[in-house]
C-alpha positions in Angstrom: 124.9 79.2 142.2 126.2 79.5 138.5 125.8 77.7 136.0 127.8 77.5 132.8 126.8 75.9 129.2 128.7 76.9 126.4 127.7 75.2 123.0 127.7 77.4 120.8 131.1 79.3 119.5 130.0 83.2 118.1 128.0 85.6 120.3 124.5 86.2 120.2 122.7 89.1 118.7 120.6 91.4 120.2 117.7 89.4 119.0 118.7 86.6 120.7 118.7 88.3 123.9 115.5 89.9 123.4 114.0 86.5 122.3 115.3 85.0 126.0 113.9 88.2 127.6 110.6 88.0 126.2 110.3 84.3 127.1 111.0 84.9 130.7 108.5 87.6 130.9 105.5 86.7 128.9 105.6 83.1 128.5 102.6 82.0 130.9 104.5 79.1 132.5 107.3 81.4 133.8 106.5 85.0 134.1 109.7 86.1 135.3 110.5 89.4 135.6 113.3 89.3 138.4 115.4 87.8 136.2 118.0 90.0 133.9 119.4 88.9 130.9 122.9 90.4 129.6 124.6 89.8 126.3 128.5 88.8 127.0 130.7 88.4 124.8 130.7 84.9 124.7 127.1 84.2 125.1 124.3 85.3 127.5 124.0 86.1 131.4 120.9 85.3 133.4 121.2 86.6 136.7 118.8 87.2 139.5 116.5 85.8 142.5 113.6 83.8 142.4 111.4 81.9 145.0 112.2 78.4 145.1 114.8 76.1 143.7 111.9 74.0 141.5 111.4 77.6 139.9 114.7 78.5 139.2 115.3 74.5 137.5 111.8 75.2 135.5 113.3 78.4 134.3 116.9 76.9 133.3 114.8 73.8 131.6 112.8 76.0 129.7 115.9 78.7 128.5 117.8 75.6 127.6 114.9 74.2 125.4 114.4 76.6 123.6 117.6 78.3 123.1 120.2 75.1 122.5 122.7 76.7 120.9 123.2 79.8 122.7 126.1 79.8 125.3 124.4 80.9 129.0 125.7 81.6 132.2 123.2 81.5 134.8 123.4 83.5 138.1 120.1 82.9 139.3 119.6 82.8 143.4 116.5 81.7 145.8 115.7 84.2 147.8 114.3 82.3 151.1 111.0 84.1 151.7 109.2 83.8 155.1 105.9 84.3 156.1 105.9 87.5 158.9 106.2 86.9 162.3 104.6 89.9 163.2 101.5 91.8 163.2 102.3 94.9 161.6 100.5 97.9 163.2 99.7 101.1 161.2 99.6 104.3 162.5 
């Protein structure tokens, strides 16, 4: 699924890319690091997979807080993760 905002009219800086990075990864609340961020040239790209759709919402809610004015495309996917069916046997 992706997602498009576009508020903002100039491109984003490095910075600004690093600053989204960083709060993917070491803010406590998301701790994301499946998720890739990509300066464009008319904003910024999240793409990736996570878990659930709740987690994927928390992480656009949270990107779009803090960054307002920053343009964002967001290719994020839930990968549908299933417990094992089988017993797996070692050698």
């Amino acid at each position: 699924m992706t997602e498009h905002r576009d508020v903002a009219t100039g491109p984003p800086d490095e910075y600004v890319e690093a600053e989204v990075h960083r709060l993917l990864t070491e803010d406590p609340d998301v701790a994301e690091q499946g998720i890739t961020v990509v300066r464009r040239e008319r904003g910024l790209m999240l793409y990736g997979e996570v878990e659930s759709p709740h987690r994927r919402e928390e992480i656009l809610r949270r990107v779009a807080e803090r960054f307002p004015d920053v343009p964002i495309t967001i290719d994020i996917g839930v990968i549908r993760a299933q417990a094992p069916t089988e017993i797996e046997q070692l050698p």
